[in-house]
SERO-4910 file (N, C-alpha, C, O; in steps of 0.05 Angstrom, whole numbers):
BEGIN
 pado doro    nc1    nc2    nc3   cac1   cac2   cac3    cc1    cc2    cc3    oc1    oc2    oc3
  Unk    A    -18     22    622    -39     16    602    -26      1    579     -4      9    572
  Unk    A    -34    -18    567    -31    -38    550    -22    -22    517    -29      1    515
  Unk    A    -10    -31    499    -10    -14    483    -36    -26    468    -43    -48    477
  Unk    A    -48    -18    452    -59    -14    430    -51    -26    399    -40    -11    382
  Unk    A    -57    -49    394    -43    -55    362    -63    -59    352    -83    -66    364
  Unk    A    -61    -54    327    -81    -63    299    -75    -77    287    -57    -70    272
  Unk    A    -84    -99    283    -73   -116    264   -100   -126    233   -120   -139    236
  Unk    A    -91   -116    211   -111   -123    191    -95   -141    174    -71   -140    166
  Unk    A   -115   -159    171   -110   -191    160   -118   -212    183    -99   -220    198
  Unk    A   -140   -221    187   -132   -246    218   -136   -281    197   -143   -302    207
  Unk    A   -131   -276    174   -119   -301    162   -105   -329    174   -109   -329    198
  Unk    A    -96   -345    168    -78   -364    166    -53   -365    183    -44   -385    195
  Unk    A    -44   -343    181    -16   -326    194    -28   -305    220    -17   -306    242
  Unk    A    -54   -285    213    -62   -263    230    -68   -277    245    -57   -271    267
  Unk    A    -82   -297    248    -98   -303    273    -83   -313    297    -88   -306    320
  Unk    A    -63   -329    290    -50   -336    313    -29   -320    320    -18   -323    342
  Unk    A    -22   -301    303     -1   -268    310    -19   -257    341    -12   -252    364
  Unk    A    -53   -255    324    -69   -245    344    -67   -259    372    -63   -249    394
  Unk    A    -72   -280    366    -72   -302    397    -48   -283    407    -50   -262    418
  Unk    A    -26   -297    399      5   -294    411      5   -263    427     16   -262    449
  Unk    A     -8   -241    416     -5   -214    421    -25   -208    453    -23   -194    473
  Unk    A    -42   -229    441    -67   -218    464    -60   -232    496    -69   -223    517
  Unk    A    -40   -259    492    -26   -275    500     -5   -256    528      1   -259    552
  Unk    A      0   -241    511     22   -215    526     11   -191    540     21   -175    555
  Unk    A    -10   -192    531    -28   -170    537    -29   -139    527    -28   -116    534
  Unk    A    -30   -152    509    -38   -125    480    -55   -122    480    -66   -144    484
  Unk    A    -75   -102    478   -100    -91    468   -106    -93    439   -103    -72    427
  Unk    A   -115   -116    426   -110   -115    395   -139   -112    382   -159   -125    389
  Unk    A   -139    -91    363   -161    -86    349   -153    -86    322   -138    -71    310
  Unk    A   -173   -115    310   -165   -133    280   -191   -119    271   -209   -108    283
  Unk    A   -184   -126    237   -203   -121    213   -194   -143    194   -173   -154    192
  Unk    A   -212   -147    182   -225   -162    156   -248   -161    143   -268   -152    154
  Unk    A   -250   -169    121   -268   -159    108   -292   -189    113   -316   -185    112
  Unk    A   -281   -217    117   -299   -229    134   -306   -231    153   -303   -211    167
  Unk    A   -319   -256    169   -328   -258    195   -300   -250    222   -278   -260    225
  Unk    A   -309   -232    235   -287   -238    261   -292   -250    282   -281   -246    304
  Unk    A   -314   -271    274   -320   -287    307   -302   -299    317   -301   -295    341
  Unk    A   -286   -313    309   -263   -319    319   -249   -311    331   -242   -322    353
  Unk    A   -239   -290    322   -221   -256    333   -231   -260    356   -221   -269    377
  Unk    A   -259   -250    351   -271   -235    378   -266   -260    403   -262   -253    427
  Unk    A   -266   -283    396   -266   -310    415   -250   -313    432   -250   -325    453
  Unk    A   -227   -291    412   -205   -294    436   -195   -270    448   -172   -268    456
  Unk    A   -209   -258    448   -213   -229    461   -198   -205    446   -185   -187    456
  Unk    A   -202   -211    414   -195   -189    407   -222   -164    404   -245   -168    410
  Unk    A   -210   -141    393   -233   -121    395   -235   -115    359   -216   -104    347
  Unk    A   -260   -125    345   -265   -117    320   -261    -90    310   -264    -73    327
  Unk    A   -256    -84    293   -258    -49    278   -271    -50    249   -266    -65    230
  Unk    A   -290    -28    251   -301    -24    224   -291    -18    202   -307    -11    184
  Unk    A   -260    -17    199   -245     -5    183   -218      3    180   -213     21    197
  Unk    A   -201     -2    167   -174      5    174   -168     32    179   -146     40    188
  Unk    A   -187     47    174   -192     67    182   -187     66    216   -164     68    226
  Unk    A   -209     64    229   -219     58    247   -197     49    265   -190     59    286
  Unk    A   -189     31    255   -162     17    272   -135     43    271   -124     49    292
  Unk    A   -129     55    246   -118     75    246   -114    100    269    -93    110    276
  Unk    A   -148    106    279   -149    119    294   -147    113    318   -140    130    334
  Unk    A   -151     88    326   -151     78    353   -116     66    367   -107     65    390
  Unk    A   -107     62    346    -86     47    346    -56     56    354    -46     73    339
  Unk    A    -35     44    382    -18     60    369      1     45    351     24     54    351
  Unk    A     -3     25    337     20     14    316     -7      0    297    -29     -5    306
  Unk    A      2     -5    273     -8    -26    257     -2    -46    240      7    -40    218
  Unk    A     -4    -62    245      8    -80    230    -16   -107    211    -38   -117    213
  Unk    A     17   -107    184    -15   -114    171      0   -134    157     23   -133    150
  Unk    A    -23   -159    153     -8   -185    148    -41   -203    115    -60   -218    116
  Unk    A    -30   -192     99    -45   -189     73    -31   -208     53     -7   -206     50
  Unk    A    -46   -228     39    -26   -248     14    -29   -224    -15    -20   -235    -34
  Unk    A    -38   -201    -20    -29   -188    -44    -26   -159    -43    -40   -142    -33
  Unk    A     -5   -158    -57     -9   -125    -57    -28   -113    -55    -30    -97    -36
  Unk    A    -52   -116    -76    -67    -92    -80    -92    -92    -57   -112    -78    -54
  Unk    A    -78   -116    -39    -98   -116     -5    -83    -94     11    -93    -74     23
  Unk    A    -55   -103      9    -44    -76     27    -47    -53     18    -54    -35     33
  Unk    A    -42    -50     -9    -50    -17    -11    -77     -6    -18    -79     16    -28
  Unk    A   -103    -24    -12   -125    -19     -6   -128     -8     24   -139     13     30
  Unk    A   -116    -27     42   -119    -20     67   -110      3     78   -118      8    101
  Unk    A    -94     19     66    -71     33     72    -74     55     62    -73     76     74
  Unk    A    -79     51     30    -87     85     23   -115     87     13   -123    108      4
  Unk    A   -135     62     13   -160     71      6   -175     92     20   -166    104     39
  Unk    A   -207     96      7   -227    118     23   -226    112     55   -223    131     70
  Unk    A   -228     83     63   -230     78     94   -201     69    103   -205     55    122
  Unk    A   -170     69     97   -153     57     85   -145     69    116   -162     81    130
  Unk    A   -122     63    125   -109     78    149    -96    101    148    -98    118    166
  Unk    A    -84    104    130    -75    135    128    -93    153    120    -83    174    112
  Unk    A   -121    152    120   -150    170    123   -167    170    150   -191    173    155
  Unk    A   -135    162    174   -137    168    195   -122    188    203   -122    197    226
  Unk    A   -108    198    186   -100    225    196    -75    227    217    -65    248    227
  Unk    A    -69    203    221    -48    204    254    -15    208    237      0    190    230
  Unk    A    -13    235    235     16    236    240     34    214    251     26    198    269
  Unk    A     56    213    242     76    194    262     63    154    272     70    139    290
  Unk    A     53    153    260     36    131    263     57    102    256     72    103    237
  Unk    A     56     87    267     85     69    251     67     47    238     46     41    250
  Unk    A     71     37    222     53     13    202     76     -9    199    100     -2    196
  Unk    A     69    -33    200     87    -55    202     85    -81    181     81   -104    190
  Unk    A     88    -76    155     78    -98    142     84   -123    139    103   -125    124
  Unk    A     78   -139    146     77   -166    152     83   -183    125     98   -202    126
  Unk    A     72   -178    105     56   -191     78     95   -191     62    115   -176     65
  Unk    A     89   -217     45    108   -213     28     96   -194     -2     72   -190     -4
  Unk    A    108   -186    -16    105   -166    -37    131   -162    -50    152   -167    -39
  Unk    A    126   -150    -79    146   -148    -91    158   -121    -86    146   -100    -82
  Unk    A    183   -127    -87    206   -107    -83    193    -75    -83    189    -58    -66
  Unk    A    189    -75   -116    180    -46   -124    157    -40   -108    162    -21    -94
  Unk    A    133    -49   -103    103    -49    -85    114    -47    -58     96    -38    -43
  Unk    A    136    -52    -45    144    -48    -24    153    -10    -21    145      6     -4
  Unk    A    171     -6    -43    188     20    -41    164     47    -51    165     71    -47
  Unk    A    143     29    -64    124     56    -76    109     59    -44    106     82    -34
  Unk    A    101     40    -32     88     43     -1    102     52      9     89     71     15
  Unk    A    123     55     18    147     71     31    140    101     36    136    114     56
  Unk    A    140    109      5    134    136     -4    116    145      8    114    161     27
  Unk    A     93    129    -10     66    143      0     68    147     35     62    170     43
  Unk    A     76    127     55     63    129     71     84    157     85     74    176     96
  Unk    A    117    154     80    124    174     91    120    204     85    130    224     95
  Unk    A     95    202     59     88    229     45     64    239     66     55    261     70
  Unk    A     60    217     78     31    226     99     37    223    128     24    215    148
  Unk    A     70    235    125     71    225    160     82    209    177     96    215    197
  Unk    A     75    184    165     84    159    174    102    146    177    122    155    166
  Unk    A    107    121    190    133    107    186    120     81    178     99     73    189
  Unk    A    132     70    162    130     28    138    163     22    154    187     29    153
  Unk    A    142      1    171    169    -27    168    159    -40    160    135    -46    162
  Unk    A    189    -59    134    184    -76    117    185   -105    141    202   -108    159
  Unk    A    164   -119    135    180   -138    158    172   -168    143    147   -171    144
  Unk    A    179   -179    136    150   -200    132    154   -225    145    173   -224    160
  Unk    A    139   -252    145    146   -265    173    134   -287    156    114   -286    141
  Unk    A    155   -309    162    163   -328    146    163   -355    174    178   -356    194
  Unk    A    142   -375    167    131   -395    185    103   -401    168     91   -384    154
  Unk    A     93   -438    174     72   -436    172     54   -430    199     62   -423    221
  Unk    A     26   -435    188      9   -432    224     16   -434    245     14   -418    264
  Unk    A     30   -464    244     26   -479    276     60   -469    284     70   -472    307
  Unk    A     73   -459    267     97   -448    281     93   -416    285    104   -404    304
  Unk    A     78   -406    266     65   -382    292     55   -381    311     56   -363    327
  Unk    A     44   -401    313     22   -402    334     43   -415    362     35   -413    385
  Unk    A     69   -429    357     78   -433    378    104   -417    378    125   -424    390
  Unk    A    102   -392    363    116   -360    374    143   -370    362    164   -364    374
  Unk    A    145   -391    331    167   -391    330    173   -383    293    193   -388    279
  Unk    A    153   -371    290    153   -357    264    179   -335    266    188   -325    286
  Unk    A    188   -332    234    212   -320    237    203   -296    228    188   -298    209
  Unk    A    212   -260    240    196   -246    234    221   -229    225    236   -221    242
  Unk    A    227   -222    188    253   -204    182    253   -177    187    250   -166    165
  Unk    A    255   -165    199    244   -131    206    260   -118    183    276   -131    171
  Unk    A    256    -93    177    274    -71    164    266    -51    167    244    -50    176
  Unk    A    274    -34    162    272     -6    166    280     26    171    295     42    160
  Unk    A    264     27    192    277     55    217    279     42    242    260     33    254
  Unk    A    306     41    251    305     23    270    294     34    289    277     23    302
  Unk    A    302     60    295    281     71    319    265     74    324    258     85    345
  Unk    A    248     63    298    224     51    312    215     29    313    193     24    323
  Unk    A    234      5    301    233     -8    320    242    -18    339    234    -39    350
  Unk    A    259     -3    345    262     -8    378    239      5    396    228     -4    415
  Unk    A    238     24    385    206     27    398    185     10    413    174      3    434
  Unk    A    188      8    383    158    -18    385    170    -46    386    155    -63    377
  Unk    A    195    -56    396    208    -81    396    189    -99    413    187   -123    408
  Unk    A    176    -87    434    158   -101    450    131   -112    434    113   -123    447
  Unk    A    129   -110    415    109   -103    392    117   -146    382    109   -169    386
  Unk    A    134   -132    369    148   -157    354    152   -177    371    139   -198    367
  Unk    A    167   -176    390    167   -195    412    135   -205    431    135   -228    440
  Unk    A    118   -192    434     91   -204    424     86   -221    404     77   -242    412
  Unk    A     88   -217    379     80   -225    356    108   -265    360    101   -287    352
  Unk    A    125   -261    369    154   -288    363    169   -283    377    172   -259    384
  Unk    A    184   -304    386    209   -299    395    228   -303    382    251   -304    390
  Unk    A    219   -306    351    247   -307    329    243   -278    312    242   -281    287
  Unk    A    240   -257    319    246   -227    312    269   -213    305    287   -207    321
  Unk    A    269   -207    282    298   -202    276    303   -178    260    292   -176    238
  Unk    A    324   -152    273    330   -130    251    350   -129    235    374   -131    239
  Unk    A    336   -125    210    363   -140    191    379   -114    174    397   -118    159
  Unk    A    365    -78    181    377    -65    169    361    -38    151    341    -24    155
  Unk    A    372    -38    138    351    -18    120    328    -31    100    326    -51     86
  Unk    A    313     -6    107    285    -16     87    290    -31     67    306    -25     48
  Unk    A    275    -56     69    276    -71     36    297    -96     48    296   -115     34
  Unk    A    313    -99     68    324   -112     60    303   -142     87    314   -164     90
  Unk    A    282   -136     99    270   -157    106    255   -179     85    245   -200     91
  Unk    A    257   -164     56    238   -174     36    259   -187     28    253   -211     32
  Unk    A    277   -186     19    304   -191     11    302   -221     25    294   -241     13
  Unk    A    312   -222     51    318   -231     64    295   -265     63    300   -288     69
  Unk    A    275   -255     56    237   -273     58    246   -290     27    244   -314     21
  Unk    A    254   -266     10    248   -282    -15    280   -304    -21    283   -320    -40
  Unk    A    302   -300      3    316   -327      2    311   -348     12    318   -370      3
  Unk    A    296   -341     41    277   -364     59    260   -380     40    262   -403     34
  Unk    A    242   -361     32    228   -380      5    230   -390    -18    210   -396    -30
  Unk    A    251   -392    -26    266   -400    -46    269   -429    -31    259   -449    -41
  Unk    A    279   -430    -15    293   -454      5    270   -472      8    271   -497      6
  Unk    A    243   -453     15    217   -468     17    208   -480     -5    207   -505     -2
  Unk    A    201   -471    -27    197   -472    -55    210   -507    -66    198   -528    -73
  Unk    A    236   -500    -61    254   -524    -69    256   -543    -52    263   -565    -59
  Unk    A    249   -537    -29    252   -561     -9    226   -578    -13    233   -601    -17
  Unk    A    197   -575    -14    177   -583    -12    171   -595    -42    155   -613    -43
  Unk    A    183   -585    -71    181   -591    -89    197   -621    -86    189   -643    -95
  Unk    A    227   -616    -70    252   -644    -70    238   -660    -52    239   -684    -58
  Unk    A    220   -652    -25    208   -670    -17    181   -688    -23    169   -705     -9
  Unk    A    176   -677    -48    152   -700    -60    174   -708    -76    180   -728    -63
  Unk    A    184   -707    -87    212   -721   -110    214   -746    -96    203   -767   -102
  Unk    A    233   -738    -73    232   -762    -62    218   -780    -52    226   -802    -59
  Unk    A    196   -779    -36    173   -788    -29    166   -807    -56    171   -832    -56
  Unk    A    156   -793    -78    144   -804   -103    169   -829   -109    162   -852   -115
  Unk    A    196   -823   -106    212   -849   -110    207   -868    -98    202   -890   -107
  Unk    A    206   -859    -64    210   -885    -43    178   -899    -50    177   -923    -45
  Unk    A    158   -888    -59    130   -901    -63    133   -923    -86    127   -946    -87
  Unk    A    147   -903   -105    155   -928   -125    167   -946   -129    164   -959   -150
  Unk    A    189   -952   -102    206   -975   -107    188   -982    -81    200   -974    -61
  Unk    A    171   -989    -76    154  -1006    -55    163   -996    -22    164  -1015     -6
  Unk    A    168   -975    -13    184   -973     13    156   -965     26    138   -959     11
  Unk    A    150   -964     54    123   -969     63    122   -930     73    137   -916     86
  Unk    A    105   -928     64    104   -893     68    105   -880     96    118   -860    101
  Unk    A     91   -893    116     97   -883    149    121   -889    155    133   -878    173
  Unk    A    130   -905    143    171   -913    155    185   -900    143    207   -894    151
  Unk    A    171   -891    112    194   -861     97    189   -841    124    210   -832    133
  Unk    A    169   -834    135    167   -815    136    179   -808    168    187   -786    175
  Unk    A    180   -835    190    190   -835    203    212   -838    202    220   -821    218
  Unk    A    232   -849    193    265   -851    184    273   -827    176    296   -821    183
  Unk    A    262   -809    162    271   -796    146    270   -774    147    282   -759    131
  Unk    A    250   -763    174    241   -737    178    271   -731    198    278   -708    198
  Unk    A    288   -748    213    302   -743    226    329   -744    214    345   -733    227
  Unk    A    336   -752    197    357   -760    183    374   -726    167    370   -701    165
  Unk    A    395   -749    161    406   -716    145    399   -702    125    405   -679    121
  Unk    A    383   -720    108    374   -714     90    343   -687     91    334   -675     71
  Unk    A    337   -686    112    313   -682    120    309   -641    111    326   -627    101
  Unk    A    290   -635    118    280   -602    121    263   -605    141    250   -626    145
  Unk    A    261   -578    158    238   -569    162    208   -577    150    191   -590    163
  Unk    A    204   -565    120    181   -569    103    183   -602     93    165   -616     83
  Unk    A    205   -607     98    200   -640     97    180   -652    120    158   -663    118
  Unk    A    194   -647    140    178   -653    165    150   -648    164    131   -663    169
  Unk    A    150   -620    155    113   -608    153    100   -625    143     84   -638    156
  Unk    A    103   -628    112     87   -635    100    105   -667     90     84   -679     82
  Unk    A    118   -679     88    123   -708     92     93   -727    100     78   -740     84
  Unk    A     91   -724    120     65   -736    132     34   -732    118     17   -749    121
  Unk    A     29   -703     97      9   -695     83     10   -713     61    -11   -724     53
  Unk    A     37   -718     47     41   -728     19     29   -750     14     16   -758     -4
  Unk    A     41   -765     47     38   -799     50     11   -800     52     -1   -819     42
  Unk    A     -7   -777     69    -35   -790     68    -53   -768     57    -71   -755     67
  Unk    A    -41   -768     30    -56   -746     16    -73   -727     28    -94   -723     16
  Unk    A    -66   -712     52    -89   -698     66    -76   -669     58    -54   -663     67
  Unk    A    -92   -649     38    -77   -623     31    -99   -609     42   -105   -591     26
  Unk    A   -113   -608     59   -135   -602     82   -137   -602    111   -147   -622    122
  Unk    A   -132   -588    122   -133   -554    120   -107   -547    107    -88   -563    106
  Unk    A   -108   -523     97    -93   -509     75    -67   -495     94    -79   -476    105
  Unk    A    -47   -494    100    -23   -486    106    -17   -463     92    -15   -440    102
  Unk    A    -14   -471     63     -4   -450     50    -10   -457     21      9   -469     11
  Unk    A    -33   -452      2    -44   -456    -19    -26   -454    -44    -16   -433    -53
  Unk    A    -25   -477    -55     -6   -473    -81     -9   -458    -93     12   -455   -107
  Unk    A    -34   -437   -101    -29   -416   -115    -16   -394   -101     -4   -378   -114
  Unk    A    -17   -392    -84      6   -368    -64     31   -370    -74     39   -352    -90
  Unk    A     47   -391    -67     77   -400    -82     78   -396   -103    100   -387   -108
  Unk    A     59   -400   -130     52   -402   -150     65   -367   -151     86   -358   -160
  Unk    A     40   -350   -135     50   -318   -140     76   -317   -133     96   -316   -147
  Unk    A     74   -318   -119     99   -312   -101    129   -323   -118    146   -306   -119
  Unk    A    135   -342   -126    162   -353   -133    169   -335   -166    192   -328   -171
  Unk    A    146   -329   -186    157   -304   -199    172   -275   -182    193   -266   -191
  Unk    A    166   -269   -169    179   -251   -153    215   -255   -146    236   -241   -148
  Unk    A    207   -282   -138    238   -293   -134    256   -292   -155    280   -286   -159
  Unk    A    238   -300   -168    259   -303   -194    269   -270   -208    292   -264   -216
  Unk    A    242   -253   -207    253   -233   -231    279   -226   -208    303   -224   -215
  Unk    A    269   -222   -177    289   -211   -160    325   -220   -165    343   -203   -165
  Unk    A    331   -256   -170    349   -269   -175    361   -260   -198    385   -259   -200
  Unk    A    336   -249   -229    343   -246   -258    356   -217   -253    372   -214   -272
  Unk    A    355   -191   -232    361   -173   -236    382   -178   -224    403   -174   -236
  Unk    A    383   -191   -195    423   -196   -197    437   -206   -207    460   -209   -198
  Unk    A    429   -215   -229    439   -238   -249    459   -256   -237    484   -256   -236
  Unk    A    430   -278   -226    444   -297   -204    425   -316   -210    402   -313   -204
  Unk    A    439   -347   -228    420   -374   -237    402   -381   -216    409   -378   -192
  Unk    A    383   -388   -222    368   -399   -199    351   -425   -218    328   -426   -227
  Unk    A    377   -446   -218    363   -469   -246    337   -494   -225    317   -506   -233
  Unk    A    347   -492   -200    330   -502   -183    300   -486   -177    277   -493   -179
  Unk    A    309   -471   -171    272   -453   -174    264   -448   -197    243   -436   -194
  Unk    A    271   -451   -225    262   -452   -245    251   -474   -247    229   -471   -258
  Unk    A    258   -499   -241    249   -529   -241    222   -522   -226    201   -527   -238
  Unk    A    222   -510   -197    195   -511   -176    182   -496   -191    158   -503   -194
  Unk    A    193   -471   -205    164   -451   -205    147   -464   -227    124   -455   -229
  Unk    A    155   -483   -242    148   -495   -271    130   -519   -258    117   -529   -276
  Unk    A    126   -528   -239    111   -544   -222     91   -533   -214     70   -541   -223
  Unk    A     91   -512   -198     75   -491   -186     57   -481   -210     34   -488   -209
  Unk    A     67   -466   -232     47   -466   -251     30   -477   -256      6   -472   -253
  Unk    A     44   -501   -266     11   -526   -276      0   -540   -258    -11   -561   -262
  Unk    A      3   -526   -231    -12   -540   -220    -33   -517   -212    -50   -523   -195
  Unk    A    -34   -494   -222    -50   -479   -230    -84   -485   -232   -105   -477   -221
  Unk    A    -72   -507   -257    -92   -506   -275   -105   -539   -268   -119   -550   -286
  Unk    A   -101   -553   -242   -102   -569   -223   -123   -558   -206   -129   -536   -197
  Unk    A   -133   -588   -203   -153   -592   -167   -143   -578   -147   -155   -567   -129
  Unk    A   -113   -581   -155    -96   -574   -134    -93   -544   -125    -86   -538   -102
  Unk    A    -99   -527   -145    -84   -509   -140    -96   -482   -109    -89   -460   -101
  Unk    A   -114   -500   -102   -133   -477    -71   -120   -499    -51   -121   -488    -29
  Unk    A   -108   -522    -50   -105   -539    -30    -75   -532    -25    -60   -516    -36
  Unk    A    -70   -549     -4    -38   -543      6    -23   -548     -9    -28   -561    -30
  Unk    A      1   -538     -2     23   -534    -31     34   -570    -28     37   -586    -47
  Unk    A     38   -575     -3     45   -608     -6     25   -623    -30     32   -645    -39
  Unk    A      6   -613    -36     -5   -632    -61     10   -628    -85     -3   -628   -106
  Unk    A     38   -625    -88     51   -622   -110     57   -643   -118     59   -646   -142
  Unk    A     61   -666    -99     69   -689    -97     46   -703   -118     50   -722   -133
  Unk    A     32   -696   -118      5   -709   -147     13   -712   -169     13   -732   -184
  Unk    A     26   -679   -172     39   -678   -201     66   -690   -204     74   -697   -227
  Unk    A     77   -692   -189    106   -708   -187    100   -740   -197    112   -754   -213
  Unk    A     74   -744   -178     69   -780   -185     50   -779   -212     43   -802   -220
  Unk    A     41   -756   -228     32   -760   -246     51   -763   -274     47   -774   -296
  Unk    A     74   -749   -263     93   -751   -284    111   -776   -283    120   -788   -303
  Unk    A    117   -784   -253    124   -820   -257     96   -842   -266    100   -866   -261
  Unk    A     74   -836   -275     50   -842   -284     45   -870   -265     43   -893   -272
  Unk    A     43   -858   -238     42   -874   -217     17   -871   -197      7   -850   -204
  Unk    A      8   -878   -183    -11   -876   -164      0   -869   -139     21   -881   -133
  Unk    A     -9   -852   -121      4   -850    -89    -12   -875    -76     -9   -882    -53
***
């Protein structure tokens, strides 16, 4: 018999976790608080509740952009641990800050349970082609347990150690992200300005040494201003890169480069920009060379 997963969040990131899972032949029963037609499209099984999924479920895993979503889900009235299941293992997916990680810890091993920190670092279309990077932490024995779990979900699954240190591990990945996508409108906004033809930056250059990953992604968005569909919404990074930083300020370790991005990310806040993909940073980059894309 198939196991049983829960997965709450079928977002941006959940949905194609979901594909990938159902893909292997998981029995997966998702929640959200919007529509699950989709879910259901691809043969997942809806639940009225994290509750609900709690009870049915034997793992859960939960893939949320803010704290106070995960620990709604988790310890509210219909929350999963007001499922009652002893020994239950919960898998959080979601980035979060350090401390919001270690207070869920508690709670959940006060009721029983086991929290792996895990969080999983990819946009969509590299989850969706199972190559999202997933940092585990924890109890390892469970996940080795449930390793079949994760290996559903990627084939880039990785145990990196004790609790806390998959978050650890997310908030140096994204740092890398942060700075790379900020240096790749930098550049972009140059090559536009000294007249270089924008599909030949982007073909030369996506392969070159100079290049990233998130260059590659979003390179091609910058040049044709398309920050639609949303990847990863500049206000997300926006949250997210304070984290980085206070994390960097308590090891008392400079981070003069993500101070540069997160100071981008802010005002673009208060920007058209700030619900569209984070590649529209490149706006404010060419707004400050007082240039046109």
């Amino acid at each position: 018999m198939s196991k049983k997963v829960g997965l709450i969040g079928l977002g941006a990131i959940g949905h194609p976790l979901a594909v990938n899972l159902i893909d292997k032949g998981f029995e997966v029963h998702g929640y959200r608080r919007s529509s699950m037609d989709s879910f259901v499209a691809i043969g997942g099984k809806p639940g009225a509740s994290p509750k609900a999924l709690g009870e049915a479920c034997d793992i859960i895993l939960t893939c949320l952009p803010h704290e106070h979503d995960v620990e709604n889900v988790l310890f509210g009235e219909d929350g999963v641990l007001a499922s009652n299941r002893k020994g239950l293992p919960i898998v959080d997916l979601s980035t979060l800050p350090v401390p919001n990680k270690e207070a869920n810890l508690e709670k959940v091993q006060a009721a029983g349970c086991d929290l792996l920190d895990s969080p999983i670092s990819g946009v969509p279309n590299m989850v969706a082609d199972r190559a999202g990077i997933i940092f585990a932490s924890g109890n390892k024995e469970v996940f080795d347990t449930h390793k079949d779990v994760f290996d559903g979900m990627s084939d880039k699954a990785f145990y990196l150690g004790a609790y806390g240190t998959g978050t650890k591990m997310k908030f140096v990945a994204n740092t890398l992200v942060s700075i790379h996508i900020l240096a790749a409108a930098e550049a972009l906004a140059l090559g536009v300005k000294a007249g270089l033809d924008r599909d030949l930056m982007v073909k030369v250059l996506s392969p070159s040494a100079g290049s990233s990953l998130q260059f590659q992604v979003r390179a091609p968005l910058m040049m044709e201003r398309k920050y639609d569909p949303v990847l990863a919404p500049t206000s997300l990074m926006s949250k997210d890169i304070p984290q980085f930083l206070k994390f960097a300020e308590d090891l008392g370790c400079p981070t003069p480069l993500l101070h540069v991005a997160g100071d981008y990310y802010t005002r673009a806040l208060d920007t058209e920009w700030a619900e569209k993909d984070v590649a529209s940073i490149i706006e404010l980059v060419a707004d400050d060379n007082k240039m046109k894309l």
